[in-house]
N, C-alpha and C positions, 0 to 999 in steps of 0.2 A: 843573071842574078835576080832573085826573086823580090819584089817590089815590097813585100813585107816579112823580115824575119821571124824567125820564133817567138823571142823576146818580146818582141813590140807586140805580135797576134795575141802569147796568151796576157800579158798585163792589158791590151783593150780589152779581150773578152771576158776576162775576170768584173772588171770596171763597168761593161755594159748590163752583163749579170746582176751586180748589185746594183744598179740604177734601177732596172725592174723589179727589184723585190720591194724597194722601196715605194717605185711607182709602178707597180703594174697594170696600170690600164693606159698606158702609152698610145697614141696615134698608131705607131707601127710595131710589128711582132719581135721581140728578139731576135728570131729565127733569121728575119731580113737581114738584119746588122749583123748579123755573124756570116750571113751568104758574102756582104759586101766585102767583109774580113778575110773569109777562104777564096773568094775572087782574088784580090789584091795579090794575097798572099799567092795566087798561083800563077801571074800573070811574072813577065819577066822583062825587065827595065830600070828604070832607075827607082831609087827607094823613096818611099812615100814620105811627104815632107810634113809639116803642120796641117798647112792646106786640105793636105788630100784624105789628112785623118777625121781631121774636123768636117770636112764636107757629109763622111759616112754617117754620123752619128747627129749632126746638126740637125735635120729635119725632125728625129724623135726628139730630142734633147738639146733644147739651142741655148738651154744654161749649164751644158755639160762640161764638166772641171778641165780649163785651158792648159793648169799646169801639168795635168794628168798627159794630156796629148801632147803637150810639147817634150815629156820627158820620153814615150814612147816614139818621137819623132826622132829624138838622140839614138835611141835605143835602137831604129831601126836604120841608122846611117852606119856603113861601110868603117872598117878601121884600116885606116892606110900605111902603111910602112911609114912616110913618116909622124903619122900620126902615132904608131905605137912608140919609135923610138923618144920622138921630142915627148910624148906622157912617161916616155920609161925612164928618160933621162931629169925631168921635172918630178918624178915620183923618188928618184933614187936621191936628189936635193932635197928634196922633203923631206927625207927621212933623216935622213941628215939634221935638218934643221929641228926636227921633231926631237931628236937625241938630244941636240945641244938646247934648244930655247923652250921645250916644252910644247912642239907644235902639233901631240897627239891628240890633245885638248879641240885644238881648231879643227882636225880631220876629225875631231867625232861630233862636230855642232849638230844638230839636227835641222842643217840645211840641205835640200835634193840638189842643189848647184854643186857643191862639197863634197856630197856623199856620194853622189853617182860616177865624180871622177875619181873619187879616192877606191872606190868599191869599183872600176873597172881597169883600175891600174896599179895601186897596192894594198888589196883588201886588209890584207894584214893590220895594217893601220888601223882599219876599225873593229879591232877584238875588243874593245870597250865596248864598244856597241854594240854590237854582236850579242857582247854577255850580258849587256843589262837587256836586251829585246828577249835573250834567252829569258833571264831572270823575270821578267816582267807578267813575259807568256806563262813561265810554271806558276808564278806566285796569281795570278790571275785565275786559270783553271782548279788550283789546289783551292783559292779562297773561294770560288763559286760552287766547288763542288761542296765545302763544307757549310757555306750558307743553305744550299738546297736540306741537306741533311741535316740541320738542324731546323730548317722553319717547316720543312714539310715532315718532320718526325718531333715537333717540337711540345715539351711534359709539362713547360713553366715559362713565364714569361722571361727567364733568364736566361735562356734558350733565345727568346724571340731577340731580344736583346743584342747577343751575342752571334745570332744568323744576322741581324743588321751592321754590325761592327764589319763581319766579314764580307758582307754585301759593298759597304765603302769601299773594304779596301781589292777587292776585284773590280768596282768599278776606277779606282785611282791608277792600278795596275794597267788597267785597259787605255784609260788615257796617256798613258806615256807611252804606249807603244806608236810607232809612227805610221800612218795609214798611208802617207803616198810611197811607202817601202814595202806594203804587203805585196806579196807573192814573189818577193826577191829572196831566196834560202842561201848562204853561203857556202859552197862547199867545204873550203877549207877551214872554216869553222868550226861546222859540223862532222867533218871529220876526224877533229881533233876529240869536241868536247861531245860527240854524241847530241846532238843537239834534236829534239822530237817535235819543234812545232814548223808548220809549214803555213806562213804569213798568208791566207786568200783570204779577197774579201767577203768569200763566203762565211770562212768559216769566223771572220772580224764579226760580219754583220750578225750571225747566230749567237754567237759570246755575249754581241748587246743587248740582245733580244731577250737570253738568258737573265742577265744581270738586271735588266728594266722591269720582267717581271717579279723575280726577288725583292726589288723595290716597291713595287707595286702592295708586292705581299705582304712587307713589314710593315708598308704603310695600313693596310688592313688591319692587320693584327693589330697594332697598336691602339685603332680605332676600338677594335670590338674590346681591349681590356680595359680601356677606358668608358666602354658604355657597361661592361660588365661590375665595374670597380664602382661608376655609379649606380647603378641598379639597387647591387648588395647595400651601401650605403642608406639608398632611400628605405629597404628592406629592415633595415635594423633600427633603422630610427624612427617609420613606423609602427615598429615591433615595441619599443619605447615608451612612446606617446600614448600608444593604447594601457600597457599595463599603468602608467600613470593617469589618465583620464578620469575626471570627477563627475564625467555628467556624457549623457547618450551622444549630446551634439560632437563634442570631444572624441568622442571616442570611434563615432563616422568620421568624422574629418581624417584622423589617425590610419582607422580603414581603407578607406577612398585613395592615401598615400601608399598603405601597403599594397594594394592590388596597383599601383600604378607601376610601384616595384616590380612587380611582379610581369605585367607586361613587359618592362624594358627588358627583361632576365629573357622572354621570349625573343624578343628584336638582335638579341644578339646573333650575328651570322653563324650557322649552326657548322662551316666547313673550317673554323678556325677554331686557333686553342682556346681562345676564349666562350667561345658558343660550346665546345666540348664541356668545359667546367660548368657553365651555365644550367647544362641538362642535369649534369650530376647535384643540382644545386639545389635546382626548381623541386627536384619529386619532394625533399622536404619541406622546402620553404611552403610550396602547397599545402602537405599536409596539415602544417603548423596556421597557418590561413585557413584551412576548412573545417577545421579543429572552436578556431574562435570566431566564425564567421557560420555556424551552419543553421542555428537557429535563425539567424537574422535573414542569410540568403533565403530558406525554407520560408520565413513569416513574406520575404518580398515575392519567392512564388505565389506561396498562395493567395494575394494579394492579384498578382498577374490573371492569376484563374478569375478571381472572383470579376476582375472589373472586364474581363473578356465574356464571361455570363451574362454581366448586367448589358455590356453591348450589343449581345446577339437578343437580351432580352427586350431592350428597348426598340430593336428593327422588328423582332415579331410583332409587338404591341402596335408599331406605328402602320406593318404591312394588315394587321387587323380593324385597323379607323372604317369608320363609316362602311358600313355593312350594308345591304347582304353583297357577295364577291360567287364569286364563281367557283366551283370546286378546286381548280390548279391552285388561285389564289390562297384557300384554307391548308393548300397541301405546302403554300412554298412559308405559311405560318409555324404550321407543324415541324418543318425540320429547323427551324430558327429556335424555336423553344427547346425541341431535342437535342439540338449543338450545345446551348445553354446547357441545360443537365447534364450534357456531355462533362462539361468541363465542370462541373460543382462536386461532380460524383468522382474527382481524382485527389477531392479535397480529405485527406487519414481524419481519420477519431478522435487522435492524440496530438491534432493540429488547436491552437488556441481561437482561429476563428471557424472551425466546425461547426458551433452553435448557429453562427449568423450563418454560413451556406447552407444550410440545412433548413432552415425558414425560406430561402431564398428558393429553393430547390422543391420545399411543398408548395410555392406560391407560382414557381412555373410549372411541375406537374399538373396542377389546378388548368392551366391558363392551357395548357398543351391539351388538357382532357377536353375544355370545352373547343378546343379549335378542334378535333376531333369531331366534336359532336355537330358542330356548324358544317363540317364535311357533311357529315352521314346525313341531315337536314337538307343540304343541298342539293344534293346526288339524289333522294326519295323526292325530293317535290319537281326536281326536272323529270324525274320516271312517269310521277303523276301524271304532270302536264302531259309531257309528248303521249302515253296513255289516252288522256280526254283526246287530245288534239287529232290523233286514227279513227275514234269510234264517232266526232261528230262529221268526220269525212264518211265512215260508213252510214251512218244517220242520213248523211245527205242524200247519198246512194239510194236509200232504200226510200226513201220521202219522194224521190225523183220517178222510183219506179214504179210505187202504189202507195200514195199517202193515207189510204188506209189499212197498212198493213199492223198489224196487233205488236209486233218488236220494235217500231219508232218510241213508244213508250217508256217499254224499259231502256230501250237505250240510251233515252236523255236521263231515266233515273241516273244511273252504271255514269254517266259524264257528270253528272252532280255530283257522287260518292268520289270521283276520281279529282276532280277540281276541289273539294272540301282537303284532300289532303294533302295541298300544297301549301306551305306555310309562310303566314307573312312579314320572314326574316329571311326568307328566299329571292332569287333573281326570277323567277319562275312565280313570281305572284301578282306581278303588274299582268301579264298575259294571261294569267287563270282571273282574273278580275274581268276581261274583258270574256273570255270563252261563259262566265258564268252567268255574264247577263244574256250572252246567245241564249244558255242553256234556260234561264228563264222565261223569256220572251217564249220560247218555240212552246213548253209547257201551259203557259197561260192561252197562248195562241191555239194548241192543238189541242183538236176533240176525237175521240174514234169515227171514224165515218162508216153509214152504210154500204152495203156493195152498191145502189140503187146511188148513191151519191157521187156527183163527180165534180167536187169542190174540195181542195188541195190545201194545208196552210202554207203560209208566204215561205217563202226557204230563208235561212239565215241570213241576216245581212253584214254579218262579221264571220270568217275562215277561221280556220284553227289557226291556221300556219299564213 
């Protein structure tokens, strides 16, 4: 005799199955619990009692449902002759008793102590029950299948309404069905009445999972017609307040509520029927908002430009303080003022403050022209310099080698022309200041020499470089 029957293997392994969908990150794999399950079941001795079913399962699951195992532990004990007679003979009393005093009522309690001995000695007894677990299951599947098709195909909120109605009543359905009864199908029930559901707790736990999100759903929807319903509200009654408004302040304040309108008309979740209606909503309610709102948005543009000009105008002016700078620096002036004009030049004709960018715009042209010029100033008197600053290293050269040669002359001329043309709003004119007192000292100091002479003047006593 095999230690664990059919009976008892599939209502645990149905049981262990929904324990992990629920929790699936268990200590141990299903796969284990079900090895221990087809062991038992293939081992041959006496049948496995409480003990030995709870032992399999305790380690993953040690608040796993006791009455579940104890009724699998019924389920897996032997029926003995006289065990079917004295139930056959108690059963056939019952019935009995059930005809005379009404005791079908009691064989259909929805107690497992009850039900499991009335359902394996005279099922018959429980065609009440039977037929309301039938009736339960249809009316359950027929009202989920109508909720889904209504909230997920749903035109109006009376719609959504009415997929919530049906929603209750699949979940009402579902609760009357009895969970420590699943995966028990009667035959002679269903043979009679055709009967199409088959009680597993899989297919219990998918039915909830169904029905919880439908709820989920309705609760959504609900949400978004309710942000939608106010939205539209605050839309129309800033719609109001402006056509009635006496004075500009009034009539922003009015603004500032419609556009907030307008945001909330966004927030609505765009995957519900109320986010659907909302789109169809918005392109007008926009329009009607861009319609009375566009001079004013336009004046707070151009407004935007202007004081983004004066910012980039006032970082030019301040990277121009205290002069002279070096050419990069005139260069990182230059596109500061150019960014300015950037933005003044997007300012139209037919804009009311054009006048005022347009003074604004000749006043940084101006200012961009002379940073310009302080380049080109800069760049020529550094050329100068470094200029002077080779020809008195060849002066030296040539001083060194025959200070009376007839081109030491001109060439401190040629460094005086060269040093005059560095200017003194240049970086480049502290060091032409000093190259030009070289350059005068060596002039006062030199005279042409004869060949016959061999008296040198002093060589510079400041370098170019």
């Amino acid at each position: 005799m095999s230690r664990l029957n059919d009976r008892a293997y599939q209502l645990l392994k149905g049981a262990i199955r929904a324990r992990y969908q629920q929790q699936p990150a268990a200590r141990i794999p299903k796969e284990v619990l079900w090895q221990r399950l087809e062991k038992l079941r293939l081992q041959s001795g006496e049948p496995a009692g409480f003990e030995d079913l709870r032992a399999i399962v305790s380690d993953a699951f040690p608040d796993f449902d006791l009455g579940l195992l104890k009724s699998a532990a019924r389920l897996n004990q032997p029926k003995t002759g006289w065990g079917f007679w004295a139930w056959g003979s108690w059963g056939c009393g019952l019935a009995g008793v059930v005809v005379a005093t009404g005791g079908i009522a009691l064989a259909n309690l929805p107690l497992p102590p009850i039900r499991n001995v009335v359902a394996d000695n005279a099922p018959l007894l429980l065609l009440p029950s039977f037929w309301m677990m039938d009736q339960d299951y249809r009316a359950a599947t027929a009202a989920t299948a109508q909720a889904k098709q209504l909230l997920d195909n749903a035109t109006s909120a009376a719609d959504i309404e009415l997929g919530a109605t049906k929603t209750q009543a699949a979940q009402a359905a579902l609760d009357r069905l009895p969970v420590w009864f699943l995966g028990s199908r009667p035959k002679t029930y269903c043979t009679l009445f055709s009967c199409r559901w088959r009680f597993t707790l899989d297919e219990f736990a998918a039915a909830r999972q169904t029905v919880a999100r439908l709820e989920a759903q309705v609760f959504q929807e609900r949400n978004a017609q309710a942000l939608l319903n106010q939205a539209l509200a605050t839309v129309e009654t800033a719609r109001q307040q402006h056509q009635s408004a006496k004075d500009s302040s009034a009539q922003n304040a009015a603004l500032g509520d419609w556009q907030s309108g307008i945001d909330r008309l966004r927030e609505v979740p765009q995957e519900t029927l109320a986010g659907r209606q909302a789109r169809a909503k918005l392109a007008g309610i926009d329009r009607d908002f861009q319609s009375v709102t566009g001079r004013a948005v336009g004046r707070q543009q151009v407004g935007s430009l202007i004081t983004g000009a004066k910012e980039y105008g006032f970082r030019a002016a301040l990277a121009a303080q205290k002069p002279p700078h070096p050419v990069e620096q005139w260069r990182v002036v230059q596109n500061l003022w150019q960014e300015a004009l950037a933005l003044l030049t997007q300012i139209k004709d037919d804009d009311p403050q054009f006048a005022a960018a347009q003074r604004l715009r000749a006043e940084y042209a101006q200012n961009l022209a002379i940073a310009k010029q302080r380049e080109a100033l800069e760049r020529q008197s550094i050329e100068s310099l470094e200029q002077a600053d080779r020809q008195i290293a060849q002066w030296r050269t040539l001083a060194a080698a025959d200070p009376s040669n007839p081109r030491l002359l001109g060439t401190l001329q040629e460094i005086e022309n060269n040093l005059e043309r560095v200017h003194p709003a240049s970086t480049a004119y502290a060091k032409a200041e000093q190259l030009r007192q070289f350059a005068n000292q060596a002039l006062q100091r030199y005279q042409p020499m004869t060949p016959q002479s061999n008296v040198a003047p002093d060589a510079p006593a400041t370098q170019a470089r």
